[in-house]
Every structure is written in structure tokens, then in C-alpha cells.
C-alpha positions as protocol buffer text, in pm:
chain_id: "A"
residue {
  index: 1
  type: UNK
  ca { x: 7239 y: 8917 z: 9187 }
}
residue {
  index: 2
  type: UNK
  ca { x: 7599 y: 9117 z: 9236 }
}
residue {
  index: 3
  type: UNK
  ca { x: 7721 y: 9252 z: 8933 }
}
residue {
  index: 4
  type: UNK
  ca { x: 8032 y: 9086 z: 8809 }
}
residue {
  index: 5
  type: UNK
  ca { x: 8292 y: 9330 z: 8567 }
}
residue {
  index: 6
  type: UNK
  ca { x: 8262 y: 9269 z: 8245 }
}
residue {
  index: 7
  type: UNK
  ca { x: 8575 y: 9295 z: 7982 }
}
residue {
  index: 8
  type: UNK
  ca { x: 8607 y: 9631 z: 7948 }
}
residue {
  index: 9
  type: UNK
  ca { x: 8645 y: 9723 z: 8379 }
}
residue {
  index: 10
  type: UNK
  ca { x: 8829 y: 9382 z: 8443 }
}
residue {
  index: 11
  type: UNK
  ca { x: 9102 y: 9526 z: 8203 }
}
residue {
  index: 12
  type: UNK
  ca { x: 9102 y: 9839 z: 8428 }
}
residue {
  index: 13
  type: UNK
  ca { x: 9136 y: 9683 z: 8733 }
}
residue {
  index: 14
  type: UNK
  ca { x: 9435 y: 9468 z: 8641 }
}
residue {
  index: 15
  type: UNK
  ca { x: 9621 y: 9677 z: 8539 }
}
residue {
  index: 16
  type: UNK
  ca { x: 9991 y: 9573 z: 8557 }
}
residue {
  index: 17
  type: UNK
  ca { x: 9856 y: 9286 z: 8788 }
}
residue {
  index: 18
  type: UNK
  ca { x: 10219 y: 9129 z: 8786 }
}
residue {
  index: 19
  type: UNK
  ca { x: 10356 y: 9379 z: 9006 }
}
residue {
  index: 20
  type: UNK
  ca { x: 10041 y: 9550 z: 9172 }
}
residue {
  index: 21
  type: UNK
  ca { x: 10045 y: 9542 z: 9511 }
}
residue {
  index: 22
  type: UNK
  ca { x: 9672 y: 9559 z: 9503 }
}
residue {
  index: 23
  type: UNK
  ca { x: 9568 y: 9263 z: 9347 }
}
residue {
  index: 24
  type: UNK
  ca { x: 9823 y: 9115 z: 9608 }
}
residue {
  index: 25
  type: UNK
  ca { x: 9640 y: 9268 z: 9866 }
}
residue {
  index: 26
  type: UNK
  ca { x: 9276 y: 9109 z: 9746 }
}
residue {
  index: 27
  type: UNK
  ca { x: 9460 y: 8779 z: 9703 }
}
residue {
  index: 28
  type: UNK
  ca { x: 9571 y: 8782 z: 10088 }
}
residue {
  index: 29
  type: UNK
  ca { x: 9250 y: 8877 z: 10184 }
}
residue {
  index: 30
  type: UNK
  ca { x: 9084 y: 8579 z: 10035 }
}
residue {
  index: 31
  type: UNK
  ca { x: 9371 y: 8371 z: 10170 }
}
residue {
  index: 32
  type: UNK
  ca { x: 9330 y: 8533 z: 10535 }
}
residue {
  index: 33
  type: UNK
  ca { x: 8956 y: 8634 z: 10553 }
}
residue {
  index: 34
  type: UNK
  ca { x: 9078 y: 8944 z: 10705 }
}
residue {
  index: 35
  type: UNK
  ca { x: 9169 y: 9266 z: 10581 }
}
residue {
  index: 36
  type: UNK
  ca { x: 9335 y: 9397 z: 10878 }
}
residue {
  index: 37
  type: UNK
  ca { x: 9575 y: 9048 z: 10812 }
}
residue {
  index: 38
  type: UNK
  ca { x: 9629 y: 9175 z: 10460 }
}
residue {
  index: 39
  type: UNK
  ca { x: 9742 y: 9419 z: 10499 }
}
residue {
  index: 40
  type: UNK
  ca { x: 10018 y: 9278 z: 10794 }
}
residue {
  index: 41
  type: UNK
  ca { x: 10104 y: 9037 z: 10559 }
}
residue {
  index: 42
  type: UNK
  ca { x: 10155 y: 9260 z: 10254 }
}
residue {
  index: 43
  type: UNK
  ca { x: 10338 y: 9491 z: 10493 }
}
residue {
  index: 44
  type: UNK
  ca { x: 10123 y: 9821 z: 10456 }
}
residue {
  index: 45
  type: UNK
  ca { x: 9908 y: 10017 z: 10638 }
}
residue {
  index: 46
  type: UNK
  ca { x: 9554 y: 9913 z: 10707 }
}
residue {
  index: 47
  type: UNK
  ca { x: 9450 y: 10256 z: 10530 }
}
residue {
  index: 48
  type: UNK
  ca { x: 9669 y: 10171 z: 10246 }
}
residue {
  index: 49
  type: UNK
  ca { x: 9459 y: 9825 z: 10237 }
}
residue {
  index: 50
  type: UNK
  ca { x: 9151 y: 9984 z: 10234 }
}
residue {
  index: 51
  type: UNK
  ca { x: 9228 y: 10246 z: 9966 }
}
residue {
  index: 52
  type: UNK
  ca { x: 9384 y: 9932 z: 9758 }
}
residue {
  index: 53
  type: UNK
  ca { x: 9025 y: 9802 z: 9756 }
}
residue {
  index: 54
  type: UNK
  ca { x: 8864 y: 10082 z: 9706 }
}
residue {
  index: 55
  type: UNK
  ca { x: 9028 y: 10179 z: 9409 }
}
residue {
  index: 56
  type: UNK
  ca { x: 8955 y: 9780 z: 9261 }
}
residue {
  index: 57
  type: UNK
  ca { x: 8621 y: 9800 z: 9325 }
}
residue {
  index: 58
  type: UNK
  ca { x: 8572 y: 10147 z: 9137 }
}
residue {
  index: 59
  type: UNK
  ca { x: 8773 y: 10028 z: 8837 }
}
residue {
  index: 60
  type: UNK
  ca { x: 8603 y: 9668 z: 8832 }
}
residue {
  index: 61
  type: UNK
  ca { x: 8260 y: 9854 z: 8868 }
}
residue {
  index: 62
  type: UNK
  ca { x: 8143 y: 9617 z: 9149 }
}
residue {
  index: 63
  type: UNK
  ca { x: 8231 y: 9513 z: 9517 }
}
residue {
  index: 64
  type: UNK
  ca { x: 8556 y: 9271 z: 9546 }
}
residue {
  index: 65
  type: UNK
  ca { x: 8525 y: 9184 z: 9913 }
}
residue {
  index: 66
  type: UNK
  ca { x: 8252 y: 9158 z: 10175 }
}
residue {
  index: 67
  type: UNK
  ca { x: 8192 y: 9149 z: 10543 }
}
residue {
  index: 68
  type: UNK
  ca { x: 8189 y: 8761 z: 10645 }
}
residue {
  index: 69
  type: UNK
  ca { x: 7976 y: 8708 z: 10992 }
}
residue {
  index: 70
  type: UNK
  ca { x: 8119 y: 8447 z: 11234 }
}
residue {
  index: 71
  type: UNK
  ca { x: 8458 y: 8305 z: 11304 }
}
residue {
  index: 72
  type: UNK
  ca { x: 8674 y: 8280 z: 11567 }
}
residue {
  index: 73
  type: UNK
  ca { x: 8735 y: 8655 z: 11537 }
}
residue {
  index: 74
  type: UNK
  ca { x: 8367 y: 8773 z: 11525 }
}
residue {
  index: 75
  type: UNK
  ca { x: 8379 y: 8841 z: 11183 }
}
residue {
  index: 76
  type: UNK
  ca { x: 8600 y: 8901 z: 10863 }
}
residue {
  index: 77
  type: UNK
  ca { x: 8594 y: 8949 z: 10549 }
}
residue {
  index: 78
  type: UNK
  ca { x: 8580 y: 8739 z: 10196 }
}
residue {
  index: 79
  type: UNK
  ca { x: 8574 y: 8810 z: 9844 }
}
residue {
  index: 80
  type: UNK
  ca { x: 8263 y: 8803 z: 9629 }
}
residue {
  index: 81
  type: UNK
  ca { x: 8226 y: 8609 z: 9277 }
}
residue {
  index: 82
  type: UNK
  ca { x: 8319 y: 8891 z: 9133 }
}
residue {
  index: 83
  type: UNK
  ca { x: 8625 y: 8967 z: 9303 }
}
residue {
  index: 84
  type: UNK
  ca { x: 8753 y: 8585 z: 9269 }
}
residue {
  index: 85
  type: UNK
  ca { x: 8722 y: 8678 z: 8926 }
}
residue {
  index: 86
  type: UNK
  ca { x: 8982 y: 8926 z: 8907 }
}
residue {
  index: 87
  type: UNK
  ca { x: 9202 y: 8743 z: 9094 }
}
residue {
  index: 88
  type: UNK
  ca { x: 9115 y: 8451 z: 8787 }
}
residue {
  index: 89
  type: UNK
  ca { x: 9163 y: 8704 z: 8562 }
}
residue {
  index: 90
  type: UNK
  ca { x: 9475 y: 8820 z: 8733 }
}
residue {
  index: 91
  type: UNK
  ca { x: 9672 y: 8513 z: 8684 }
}
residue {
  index: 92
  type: UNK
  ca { x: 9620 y: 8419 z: 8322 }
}
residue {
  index: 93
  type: UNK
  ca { x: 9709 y: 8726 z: 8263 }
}
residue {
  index: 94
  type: UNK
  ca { x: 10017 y: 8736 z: 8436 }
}
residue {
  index: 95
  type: UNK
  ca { x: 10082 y: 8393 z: 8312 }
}
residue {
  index: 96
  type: UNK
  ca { x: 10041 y: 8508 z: 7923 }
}
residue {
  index: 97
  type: UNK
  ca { x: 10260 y: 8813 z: 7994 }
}
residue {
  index: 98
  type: UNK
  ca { x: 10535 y: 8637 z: 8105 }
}
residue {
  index: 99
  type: UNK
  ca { x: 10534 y: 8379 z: 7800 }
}
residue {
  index: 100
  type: UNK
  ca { x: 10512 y: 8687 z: 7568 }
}
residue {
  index: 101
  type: UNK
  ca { x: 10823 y: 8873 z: 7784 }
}
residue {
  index: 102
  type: UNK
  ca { x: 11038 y: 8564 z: 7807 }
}
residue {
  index: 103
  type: UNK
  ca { x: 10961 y: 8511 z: 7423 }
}
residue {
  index: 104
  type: UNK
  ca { x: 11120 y: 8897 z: 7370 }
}
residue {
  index: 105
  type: UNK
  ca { x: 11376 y: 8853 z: 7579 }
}
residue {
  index: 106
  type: UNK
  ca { x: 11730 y: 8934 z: 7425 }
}
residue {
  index: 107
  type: UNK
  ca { x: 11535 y: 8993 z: 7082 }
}
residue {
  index: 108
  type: UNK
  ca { x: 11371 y: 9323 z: 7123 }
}
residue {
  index: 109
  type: UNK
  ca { x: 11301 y: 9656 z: 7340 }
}
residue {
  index: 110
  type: UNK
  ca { x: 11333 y: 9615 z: 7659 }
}
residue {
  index: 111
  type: UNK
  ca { x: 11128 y: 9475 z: 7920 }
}
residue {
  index: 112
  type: UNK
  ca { x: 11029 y: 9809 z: 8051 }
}
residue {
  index: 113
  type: UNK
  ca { x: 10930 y: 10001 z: 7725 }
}
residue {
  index: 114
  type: UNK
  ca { x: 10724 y: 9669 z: 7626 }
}
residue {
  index: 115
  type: UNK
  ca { x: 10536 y: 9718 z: 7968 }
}
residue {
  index: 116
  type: UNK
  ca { x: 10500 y: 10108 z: 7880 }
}
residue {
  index: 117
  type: UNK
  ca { x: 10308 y: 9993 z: 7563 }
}
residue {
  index: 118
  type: UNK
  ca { x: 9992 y: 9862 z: 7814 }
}
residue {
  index: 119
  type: UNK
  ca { x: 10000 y: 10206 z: 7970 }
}
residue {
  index: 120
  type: UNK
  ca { x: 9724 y: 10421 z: 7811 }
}
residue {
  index: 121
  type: UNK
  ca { x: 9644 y: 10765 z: 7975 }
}
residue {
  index: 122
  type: UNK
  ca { x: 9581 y: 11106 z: 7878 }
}
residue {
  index: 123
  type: UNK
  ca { x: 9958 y: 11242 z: 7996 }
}
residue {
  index: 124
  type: UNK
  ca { x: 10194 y: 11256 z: 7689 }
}
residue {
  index: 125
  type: UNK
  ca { x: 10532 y: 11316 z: 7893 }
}
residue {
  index: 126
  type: UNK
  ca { x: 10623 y: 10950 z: 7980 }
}
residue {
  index: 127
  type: UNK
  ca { x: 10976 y: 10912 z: 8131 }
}
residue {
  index: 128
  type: UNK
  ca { x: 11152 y: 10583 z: 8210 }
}
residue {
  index: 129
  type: UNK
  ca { x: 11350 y: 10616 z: 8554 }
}
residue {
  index: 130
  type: UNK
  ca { x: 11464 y: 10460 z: 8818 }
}
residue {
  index: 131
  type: UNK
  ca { x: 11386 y: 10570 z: 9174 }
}
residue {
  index: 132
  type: UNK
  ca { x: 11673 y: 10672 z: 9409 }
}
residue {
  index: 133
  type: UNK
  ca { x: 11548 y: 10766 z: 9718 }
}
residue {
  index: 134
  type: UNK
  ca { x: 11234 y: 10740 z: 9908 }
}
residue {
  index: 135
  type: UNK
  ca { x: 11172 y: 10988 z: 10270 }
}
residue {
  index: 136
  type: UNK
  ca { x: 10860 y: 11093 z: 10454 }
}
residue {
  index: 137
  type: UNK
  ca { x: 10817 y: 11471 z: 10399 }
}
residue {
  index: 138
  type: UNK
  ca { x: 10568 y: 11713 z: 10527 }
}
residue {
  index: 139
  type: UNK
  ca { x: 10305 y: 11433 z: 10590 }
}
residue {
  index: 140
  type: UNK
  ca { x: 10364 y: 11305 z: 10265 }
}
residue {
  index: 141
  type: UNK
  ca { x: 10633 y: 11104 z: 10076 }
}
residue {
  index: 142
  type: UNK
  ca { x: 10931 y: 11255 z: 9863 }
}
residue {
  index: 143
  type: UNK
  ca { x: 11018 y: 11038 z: 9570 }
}
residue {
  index: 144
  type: UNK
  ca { x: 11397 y: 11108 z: 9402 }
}
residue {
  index: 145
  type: UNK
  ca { x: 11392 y: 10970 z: 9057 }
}
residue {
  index: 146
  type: UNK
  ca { x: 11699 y: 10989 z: 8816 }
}
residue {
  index: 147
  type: UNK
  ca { x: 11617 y: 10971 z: 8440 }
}
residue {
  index: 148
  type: UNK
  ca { x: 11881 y: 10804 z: 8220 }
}
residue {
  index: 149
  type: UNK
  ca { x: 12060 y: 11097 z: 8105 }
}
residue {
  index: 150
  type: UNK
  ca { x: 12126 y: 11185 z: 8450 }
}
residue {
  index: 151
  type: UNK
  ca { x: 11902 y: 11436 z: 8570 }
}
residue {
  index: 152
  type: UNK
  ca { x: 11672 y: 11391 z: 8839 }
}
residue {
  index: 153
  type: UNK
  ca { x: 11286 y: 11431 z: 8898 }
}
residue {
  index: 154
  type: UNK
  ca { x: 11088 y: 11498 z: 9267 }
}
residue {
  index: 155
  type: UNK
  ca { x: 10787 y: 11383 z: 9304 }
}
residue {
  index: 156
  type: UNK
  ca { x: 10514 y: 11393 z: 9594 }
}
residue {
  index: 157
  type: UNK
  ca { x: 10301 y: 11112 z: 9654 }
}
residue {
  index: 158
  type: UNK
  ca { x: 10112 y: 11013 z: 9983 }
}
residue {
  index: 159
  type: UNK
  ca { x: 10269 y: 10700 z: 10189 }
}
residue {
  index: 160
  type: UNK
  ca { x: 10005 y: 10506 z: 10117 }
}
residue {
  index: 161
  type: UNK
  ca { x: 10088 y: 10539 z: 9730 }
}
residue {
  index: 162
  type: UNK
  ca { x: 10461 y: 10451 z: 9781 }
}
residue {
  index: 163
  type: UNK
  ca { x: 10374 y: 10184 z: 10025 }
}
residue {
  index: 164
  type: UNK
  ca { x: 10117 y: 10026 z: 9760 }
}
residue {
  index: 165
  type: UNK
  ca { x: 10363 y: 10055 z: 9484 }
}
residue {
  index: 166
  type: UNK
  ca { x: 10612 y: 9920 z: 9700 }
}
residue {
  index: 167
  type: UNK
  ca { x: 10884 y: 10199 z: 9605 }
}
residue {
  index: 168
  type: UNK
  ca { x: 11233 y: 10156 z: 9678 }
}
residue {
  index: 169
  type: UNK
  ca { x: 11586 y: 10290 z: 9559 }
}
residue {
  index: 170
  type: UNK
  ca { x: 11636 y: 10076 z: 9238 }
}
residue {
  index: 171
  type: UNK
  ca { x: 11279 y: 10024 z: 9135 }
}
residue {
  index: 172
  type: UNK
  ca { x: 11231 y: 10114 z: 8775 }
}
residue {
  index: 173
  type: UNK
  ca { x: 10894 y: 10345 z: 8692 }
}
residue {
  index: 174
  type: UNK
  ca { x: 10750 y: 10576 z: 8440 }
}
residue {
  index: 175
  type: UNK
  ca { x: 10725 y: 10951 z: 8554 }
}
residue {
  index: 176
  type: UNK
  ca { x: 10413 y: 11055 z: 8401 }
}
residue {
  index: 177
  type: UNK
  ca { x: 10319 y: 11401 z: 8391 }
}
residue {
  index: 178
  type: UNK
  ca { x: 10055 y: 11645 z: 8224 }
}
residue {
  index: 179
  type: UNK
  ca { x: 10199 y: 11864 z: 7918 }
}
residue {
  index: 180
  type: UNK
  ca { x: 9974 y: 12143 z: 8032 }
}
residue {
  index: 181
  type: UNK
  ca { x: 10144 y: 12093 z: 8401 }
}
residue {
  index: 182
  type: UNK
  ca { x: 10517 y: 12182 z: 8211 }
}
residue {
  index: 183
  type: UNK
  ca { x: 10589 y: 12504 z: 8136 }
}
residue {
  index: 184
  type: UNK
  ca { x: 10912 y: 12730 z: 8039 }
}
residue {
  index: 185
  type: UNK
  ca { x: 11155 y: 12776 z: 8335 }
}
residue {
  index: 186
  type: UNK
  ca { x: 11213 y: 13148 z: 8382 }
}
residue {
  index: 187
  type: UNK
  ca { x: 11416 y: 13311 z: 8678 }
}
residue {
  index: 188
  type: UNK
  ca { x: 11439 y: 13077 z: 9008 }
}
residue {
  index: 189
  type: UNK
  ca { x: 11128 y: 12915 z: 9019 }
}
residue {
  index: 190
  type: UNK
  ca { x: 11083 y: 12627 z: 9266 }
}
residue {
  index: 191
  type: UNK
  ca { x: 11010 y: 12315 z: 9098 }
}
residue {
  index: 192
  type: UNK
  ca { x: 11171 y: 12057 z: 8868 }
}
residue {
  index: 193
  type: UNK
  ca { x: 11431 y: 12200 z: 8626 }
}
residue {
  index: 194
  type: UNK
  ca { x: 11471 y: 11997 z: 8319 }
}
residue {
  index: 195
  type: UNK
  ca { x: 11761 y: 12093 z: 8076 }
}
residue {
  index: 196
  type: UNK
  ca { x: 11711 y: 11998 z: 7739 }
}
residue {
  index: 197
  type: UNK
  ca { x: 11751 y: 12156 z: 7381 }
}
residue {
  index: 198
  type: UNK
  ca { x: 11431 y: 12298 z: 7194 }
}
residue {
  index: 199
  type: UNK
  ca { x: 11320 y: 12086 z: 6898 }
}
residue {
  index: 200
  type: UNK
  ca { x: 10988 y: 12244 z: 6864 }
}
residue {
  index: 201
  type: UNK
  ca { x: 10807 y: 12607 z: 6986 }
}
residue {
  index: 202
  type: UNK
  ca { x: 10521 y: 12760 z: 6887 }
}
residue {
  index: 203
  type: UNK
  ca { x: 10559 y: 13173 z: 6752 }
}
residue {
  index: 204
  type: UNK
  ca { x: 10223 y: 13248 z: 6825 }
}
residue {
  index: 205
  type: UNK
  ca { x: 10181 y: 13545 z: 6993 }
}
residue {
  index: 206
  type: UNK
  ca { x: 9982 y: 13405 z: 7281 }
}
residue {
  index: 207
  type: UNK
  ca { x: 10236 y: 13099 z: 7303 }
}
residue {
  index: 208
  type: UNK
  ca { x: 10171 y: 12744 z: 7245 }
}
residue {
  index: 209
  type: UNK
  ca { x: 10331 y: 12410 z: 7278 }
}
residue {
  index: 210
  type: UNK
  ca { x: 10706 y: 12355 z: 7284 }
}
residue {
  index: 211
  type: UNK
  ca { x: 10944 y: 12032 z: 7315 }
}
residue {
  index: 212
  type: UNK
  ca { x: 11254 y: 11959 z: 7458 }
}
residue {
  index: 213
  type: UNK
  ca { x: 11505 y: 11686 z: 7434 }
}
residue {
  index: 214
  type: UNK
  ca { x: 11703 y: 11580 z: 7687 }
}
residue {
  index: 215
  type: UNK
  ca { x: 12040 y: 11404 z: 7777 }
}
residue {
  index: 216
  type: UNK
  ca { x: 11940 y: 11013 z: 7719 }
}
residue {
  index: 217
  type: UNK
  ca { x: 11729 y: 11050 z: 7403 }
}
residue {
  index: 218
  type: UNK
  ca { x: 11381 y: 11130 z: 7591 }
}
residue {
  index: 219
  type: UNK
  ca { x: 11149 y: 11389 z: 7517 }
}
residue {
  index: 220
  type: UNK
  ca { x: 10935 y: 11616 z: 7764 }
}
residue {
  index: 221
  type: UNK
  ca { x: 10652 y: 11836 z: 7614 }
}
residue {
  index: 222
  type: UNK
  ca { x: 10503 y: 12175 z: 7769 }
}
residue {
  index: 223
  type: UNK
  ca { x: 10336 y: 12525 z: 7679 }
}
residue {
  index: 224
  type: UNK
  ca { x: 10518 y: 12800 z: 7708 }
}
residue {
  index: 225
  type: UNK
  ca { x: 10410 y: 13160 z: 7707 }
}
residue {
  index: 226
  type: UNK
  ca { x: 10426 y: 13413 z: 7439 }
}
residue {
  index: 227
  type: UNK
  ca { x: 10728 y: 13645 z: 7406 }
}
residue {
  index: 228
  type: UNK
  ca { x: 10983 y: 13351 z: 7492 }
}
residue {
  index: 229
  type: UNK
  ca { x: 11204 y: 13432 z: 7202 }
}
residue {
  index: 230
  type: UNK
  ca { x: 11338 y: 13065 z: 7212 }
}
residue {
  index: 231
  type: UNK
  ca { x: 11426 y: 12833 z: 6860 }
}
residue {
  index: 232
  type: UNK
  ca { x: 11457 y: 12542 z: 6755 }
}
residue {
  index: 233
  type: UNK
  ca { x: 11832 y: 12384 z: 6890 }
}
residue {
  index: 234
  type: UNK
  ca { x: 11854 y: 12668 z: 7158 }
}
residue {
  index: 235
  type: UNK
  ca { x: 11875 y: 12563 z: 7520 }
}
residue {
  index: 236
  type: UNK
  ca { x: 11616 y: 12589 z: 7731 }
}
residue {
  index: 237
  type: UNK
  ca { x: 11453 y: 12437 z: 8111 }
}
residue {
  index: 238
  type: UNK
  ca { x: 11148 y: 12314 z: 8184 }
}
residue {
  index: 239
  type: UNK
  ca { x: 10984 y: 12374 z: 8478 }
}
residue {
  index: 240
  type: UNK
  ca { x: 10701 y: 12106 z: 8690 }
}
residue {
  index: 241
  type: UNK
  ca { x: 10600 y: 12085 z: 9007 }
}
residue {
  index: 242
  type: UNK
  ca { x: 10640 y: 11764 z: 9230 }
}
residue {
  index: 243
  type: UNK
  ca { x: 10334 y: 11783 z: 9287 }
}
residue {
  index: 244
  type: UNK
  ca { x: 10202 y: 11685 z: 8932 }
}
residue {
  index: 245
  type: UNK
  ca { x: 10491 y: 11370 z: 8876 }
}
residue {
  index: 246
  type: UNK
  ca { x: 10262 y: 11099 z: 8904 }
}
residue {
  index: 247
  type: UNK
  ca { x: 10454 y: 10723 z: 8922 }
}
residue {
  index: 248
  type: UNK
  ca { x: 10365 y: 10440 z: 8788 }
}
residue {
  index: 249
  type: UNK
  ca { x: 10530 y: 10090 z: 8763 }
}
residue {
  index: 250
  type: UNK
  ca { x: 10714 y: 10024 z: 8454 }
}
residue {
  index: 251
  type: UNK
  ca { x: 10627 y: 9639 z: 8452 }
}
């Protein structure tokens, strides 16, 4: 008998289901028996389809779409119980989330940090932004993202990542990133300069953890080195790769 997800890995594979492109991308596929049509239809790449899936099925724990013999084309494909129910799952939950955001609306936080509240992960530096350009770049895709006080973030993603979260200039996201991947800008450095003003260092001698706060009332947490010779309220940069500014969709 296939194995179906149970609570736990349906939760998982959701995700922010009102706004993932790859829950669209299983619902098209059950609407079009084809992957290949998909992923015309949800206007990405048929390797962008495929990783979609693949990612589902290793969240859900079990196989969302099969091979289906026969047909006018030879052959297609179809989802399995369990994937029609994510795609079950997927719409009462998007249904109860909008109730609950239209009941907020105009009465609390906004839209986007109530979305940030689902989002539980391992990376403490979570930054609201808004993207502001999107360009191929060295194979891969170069995300500009301004933050609300006015700086700006780079991040690196592949194409099939911006095409499945269907990036464009005015899209709001979270910039999510490691503490351990932040560290103490010193000298030129390439990377991501942050300016901020120190509200917390460690003295040790071997170094230690350090925040910063920047223009628009975030925060961005690192580990600096020992010997820094920083305080609390001096000013300081941070320093992070693109490479370790992962995106994800605010809502």
C-alpha cells in the first residue's frame, strides 16, 4: 500500500502553500497529466518542475506523482493518493489562512511579519525585504534585495530557485541567513557590508557573538573574532557572503 504523509511531513510540505509555486506545480500536473505541461503552464523550466517535486516528495515522505501508461501521448503522469492529499491539505489551509489574515487586517502586524511567525528554521538573522532586481550571473541568478532602512543585500540562488519562487522586483521576502555565516567586516572584503551600531559583543579573548542594529529597526547577529576592540553603541559592518542569503517568501 503507498505510504500517505502523516501530520507531521504534510506540515512540511506545505509550507507557505498560498504562494508556493510548487504545490502549483503538483496541482497542474494533476490537471494536465503531464509534467512536461506543468511546467509550460506554470512558466518554468522542466528541471525546475522536476526539482519542485522532488523536494515535495522528500518533505511529504512519500511519492506525489507517478508515471501513467497510455494516452494519446504514450504516457504521462498523475498524482498518487497521497499527493491528492496535499493538494487537499493545501487548500484548507490556504482557505483558513486567509480568514485568519483578513480577520488581522488593519488591526495588527502586518501581513508579512504574521507570515514570518510560520517560518521555523535554525537561522536567527531573519530580514524583511523587498527584492529589486533579478539577472542571470555566472550560471546562476543574482538577487538585489533592499532592506527597509535602505541598505541592500546580494544574494545567489540557482534559476531554478528564482523561477520556483517566482522572484521579481517588488516581491516582498525574508533574507535568511546563518549567524555563524556573519562575521566582523575588516579591510575590503568582498561580500555584503551591513552598517549598523553594536548593541552586543562578546570580550572573550577568543571572540564570540556580537549584534548589530541597523537603519529600520532590524537586527543582524554574527561572531566576531577576538581582539576586535569594538563596544556597545560603536559603529561597526558586518560582513556575508551572497552565497549564504537564502530567500524565502514572506507570505
Amino acid at each position: 500500500m503507498p505510504r500517505k504523509p502523516n501530520a507531521l511531513q504534510l506540515a512540511g510540505a506545505l509550507g507557505h502553500a498560498g504562494a508556493d509555486k510548487r504545490v502549483e506545480i503538483l496541482r497542474r500536473v494533476a490537471e494536465a497529466g503531464s509534467i512536461s505541461q506543468a511546467a509550460r503552464d506554470a512558466g518554468v523550466s522542466y528541471k525546475a518542475a522536476w526539482q519542485a517535486l522532488d523536494t515535495l516528495n522528500n518533505l511529504a515522505g512519500a511519492a506525489l506523482v507517478e508515471r501513467a501508461v497510455g494516452g494519446a501521448g504514450g504516457g504521462g503522469a498523475r498524482l498518487t493518493p497521497a499527493g491528492l492529499q496535499v493538494l487537499q491539505a493545501a487548500d484548507e489551509v490556504g482557505q483558513a489562512r486567509r480568514q485568519v489574515l483578513a480577520q488581522l487586517a488593519g488591526k495588527g502586524p502586518p501581513a508579512q511579519a504574521v507570515a514570518g511567525l510560520a517560518l521555523r528554521t535554525s537561522m536567527r538573522n531573519q530580514l524583511p525585504a523587498v527584492v529589486e532586481k533579478v539577472q542571470a550571473h555566472a550560471g546562476a541568478m543574482r538577487v538585489l534585495l533592499r532592506l527597509p532602512g535602505g541598505q541592500s543585500l546580494d544574494s545567489r540562488i540557482t534559476r531554478e530557485s528564482a523561477q520556483l519562487l517566482g522572484l521579481a522586483a517588488g516581491l516582498p521576502v525574508l533574507a535568511l541567513c546563518k549567524a555563524t555565516a556573519v562575521g566582523l567586516a575588516i579591510g575590503e572584503e568582498a561580500g555584503n557590508r551591513l552598517q549598523g551600531h553594536v548593541t552586543r559583543i562578546s570580550r572573550a579573548a577568543g571572540g564570540g557573538e556580537f549584534a548589530l542594529a541597523l537603519d529600520g529597526g532590524q537586527s543582524l547577529v554574527g561572531f566576531a573574532a577576538g581582539g576586535h576592540g569594538l563596544r556597545p553603541g560603536d559603529e561597526a559592518a558586518a560582513l556575508v557572503s551572497d552565497a549564504a542569503i537564502v530567500i524565502a517568501l514572506a507570505g
